[in-house]
C-alpha positions in Angstrom: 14.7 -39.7 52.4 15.6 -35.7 52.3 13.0 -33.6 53.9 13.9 -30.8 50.8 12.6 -34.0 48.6 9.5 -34.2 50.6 6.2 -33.6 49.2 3.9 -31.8 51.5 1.2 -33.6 53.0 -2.2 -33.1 51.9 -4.1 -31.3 54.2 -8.4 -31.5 54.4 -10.3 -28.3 56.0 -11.9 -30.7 58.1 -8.6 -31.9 59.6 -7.5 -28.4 59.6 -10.6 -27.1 61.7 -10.2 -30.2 64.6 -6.5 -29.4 65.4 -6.5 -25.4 65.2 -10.0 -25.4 67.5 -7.7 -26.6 70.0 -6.3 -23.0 69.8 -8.7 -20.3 72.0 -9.4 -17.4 71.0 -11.0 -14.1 71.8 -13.8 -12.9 70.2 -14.4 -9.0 69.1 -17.1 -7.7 66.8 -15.4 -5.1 64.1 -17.5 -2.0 63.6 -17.8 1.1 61.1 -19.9 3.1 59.9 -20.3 4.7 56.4 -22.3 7.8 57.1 -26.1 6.2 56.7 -25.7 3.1 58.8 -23.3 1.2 61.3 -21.5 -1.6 60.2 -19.8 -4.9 61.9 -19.1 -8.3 61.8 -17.7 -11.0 64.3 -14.1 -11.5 64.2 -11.9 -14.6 66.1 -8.4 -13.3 64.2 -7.5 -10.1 66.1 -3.6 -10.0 67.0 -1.5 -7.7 68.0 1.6 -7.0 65.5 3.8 -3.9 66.3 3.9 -1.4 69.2 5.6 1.1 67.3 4.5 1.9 65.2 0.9 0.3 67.1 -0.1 -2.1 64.1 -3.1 -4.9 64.3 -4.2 -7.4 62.2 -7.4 -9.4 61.4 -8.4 -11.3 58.6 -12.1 -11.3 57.3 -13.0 -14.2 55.4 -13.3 -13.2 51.4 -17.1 -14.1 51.6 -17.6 -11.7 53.9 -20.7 -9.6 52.8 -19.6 -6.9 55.6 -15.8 -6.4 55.6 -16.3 -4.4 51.8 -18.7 -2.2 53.4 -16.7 -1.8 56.2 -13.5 -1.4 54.0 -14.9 2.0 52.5 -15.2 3.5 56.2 -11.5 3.0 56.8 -12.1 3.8 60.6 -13.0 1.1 62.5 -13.8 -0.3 66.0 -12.2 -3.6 67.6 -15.1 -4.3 70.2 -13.8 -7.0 72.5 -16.7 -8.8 73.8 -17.1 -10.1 77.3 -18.3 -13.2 78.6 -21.6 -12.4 79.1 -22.0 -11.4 74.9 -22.5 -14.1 73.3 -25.9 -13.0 72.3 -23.9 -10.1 70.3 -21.1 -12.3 68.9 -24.1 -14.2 67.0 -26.1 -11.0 66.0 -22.6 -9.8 64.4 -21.8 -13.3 62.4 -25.6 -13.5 61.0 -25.4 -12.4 57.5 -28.6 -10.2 55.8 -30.3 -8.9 59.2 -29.8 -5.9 60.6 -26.5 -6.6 62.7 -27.7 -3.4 65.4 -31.0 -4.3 66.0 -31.5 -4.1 70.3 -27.9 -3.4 70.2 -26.9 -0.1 72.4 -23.7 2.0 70.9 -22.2 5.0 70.5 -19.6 6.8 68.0 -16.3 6.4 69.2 -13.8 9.3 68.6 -13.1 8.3 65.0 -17.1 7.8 64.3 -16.8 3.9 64.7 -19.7 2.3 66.5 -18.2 1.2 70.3 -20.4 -1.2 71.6 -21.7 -1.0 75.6 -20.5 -4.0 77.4 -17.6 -4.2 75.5 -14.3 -5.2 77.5 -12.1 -3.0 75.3 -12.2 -0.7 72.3 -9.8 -0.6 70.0 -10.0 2.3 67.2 -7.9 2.2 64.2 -7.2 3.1 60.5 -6.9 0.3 57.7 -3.5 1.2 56.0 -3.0 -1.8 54.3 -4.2 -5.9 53.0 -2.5 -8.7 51.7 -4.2 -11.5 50.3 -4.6 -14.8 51.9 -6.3 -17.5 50.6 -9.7 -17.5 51.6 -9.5 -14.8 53.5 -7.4 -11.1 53.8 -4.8 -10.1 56.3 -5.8 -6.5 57.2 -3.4 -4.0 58.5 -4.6 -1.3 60.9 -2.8 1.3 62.4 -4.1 1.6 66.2 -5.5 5.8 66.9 -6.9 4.9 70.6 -8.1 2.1 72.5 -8.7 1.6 76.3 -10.2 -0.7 78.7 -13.8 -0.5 79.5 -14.8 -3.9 82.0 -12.5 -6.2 84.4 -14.1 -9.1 83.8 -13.7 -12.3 81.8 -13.7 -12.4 77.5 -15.7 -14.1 75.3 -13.9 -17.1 74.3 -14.3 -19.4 71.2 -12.7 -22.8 72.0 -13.2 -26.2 70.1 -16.5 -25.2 68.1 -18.0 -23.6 71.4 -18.0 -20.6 73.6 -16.9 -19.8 77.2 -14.9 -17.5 79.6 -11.2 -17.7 81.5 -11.2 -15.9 84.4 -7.5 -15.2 85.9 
């Protein structure tokens, strides 16, 4: 049998899910805000792509009620949560509450809420998308980012939540 003769084999998202949770990830909440109101949304699909020029990527699912809100801002915040933030990592993936509520901030340089506690801060500018099946590919172009906490992330691992410490 030729593998160019091959047909694919079917794939089911429940198949899908079990073998990539064996991939960890980090978790960071995405912030913005539109002039009335900061913006954000839990994100496991942050990843690094060029260092020059300094290019990320994420990809918001294309049911996400927040990323078209967040869209219009075009200046964004990668908060990179630490162990200890779980608590945040859910407030930002509820849908239909108010996301900030008991959450402390401030504007970053480019306006974009930076959340306290956060390990890192990433800002950037979206420059570009691609679609993606259910979700997008964002493209952002990195404008500052430093490191806030030396301690352990928030990680997402096999439908759960936990820490690495080196």
């Amino acid at each position: 049998m030729s593998v160019e003769n091959a047909a694919p084999p079917a794939l089911d998202g429940r198949t899908l899910r079990d073998v990539m949770s064996n991939f960890c990830t980090g978790v960071t909440v995405i912030t913005a805000h539109d002039g009335e109101s900061p913006l954000g949304f839990t994100c496991q699909s942050l990843v690094s792509v060029s260092l020059d020029p300094p290019l990320l990527s994420f990809c918001p699912a294309k049911t996400s009620t927040s990323w078209p809100k967040l869209r219009e801002a075009v200046s964004i915040c990668i908060n990179v949560l630490a162990h200890d933030q779980k608590d945040m990592c859910s407030a930002f993936a509820r849908g239909g509450t108010d996301k900030f509520s008991g959450i402390d901030w401030e504007a970053g340089t480019n306006g974009a809420p930076a959340l306290d506690g956060a390990l890192a801060r990433i800002e950037a500018t979206v420059v570009n998308e691609h679609d993606a099946g259910d979700h997008t590919i964002v493209i952002a172009q990195i404008t500052d980012l430093n490191v806030l906490r030396h301690d352990g992330p928030l990680l997402f691992y096999r439908g759960g939540f936990g820490r690495f410490d080196a």
